[in-house]
N, C-alpha and C positions, 0 to 999 in steps of 0.2 A: 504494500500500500504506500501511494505517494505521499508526502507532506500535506496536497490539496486536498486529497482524500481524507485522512487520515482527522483533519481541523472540521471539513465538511460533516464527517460521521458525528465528530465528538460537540458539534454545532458551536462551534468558536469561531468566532469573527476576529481576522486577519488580514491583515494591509497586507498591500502587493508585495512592499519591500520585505518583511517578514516573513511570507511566505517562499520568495527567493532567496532569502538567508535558510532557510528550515530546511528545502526543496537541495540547494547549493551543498550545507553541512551532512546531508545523508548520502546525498552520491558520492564526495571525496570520503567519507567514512567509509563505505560499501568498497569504494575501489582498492580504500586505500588496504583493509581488511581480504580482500579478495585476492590479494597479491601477497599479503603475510609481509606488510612493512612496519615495523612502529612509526608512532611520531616523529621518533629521534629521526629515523633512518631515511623517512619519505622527507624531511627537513633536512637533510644533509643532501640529498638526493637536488634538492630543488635549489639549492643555495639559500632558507631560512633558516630558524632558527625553531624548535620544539616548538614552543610556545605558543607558534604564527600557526601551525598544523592546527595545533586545539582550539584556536582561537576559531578557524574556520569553519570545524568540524563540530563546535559547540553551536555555530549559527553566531558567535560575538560580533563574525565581521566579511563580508563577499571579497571573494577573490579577484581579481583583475585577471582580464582575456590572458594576460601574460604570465601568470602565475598558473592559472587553470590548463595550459597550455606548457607548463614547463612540468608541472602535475601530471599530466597525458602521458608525456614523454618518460619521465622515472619512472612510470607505472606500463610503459610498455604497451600503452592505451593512445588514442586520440583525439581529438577535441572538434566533435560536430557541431556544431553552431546551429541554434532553430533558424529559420525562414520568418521575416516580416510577412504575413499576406494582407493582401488588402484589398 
């Protein structure tokens, strides 16, 4: 279950941006878990520091294209971008 899901079920109202911190800290958590790295090692990996891993991973803070993207890359994963439509 996603973040949207997950707020929708439990009937909690949630700003956009919260929800993309919520949404953002469960995929680097899952990937980072799915690859069998710590914090330390996925933060050495990317050129951070422990802390910035948890920080993101807790929802504290969104990653930037360039960080999500150097994430991808330690984890041997890559970084698809949604589509604007309109």
């Amino acid at each position: 279950m996603n973040a949207k899901d997950y707020f929708k079920n439990k009937k909690v109202k949630i700003s956009d941006k919260d929800r993309l911190r919520a949404e953002t800290a469960c995929i680097i958590l899952d990937v980072r878990l799915h690859t069998g790295l710590s914090q330390a090692k996925l933060a050495k990996k990317v050129g951070t520091k422990q802390p910035a891993i948890a920080r993101i991973e807790s929802g504290g803070m969104i990653p930037s294209l360039e960080m999500l993207q150097k994430i991808a890359k330690a984890t041997k994963g890559r970084l698809i971008l949604p589509k604007i439509v309109y």
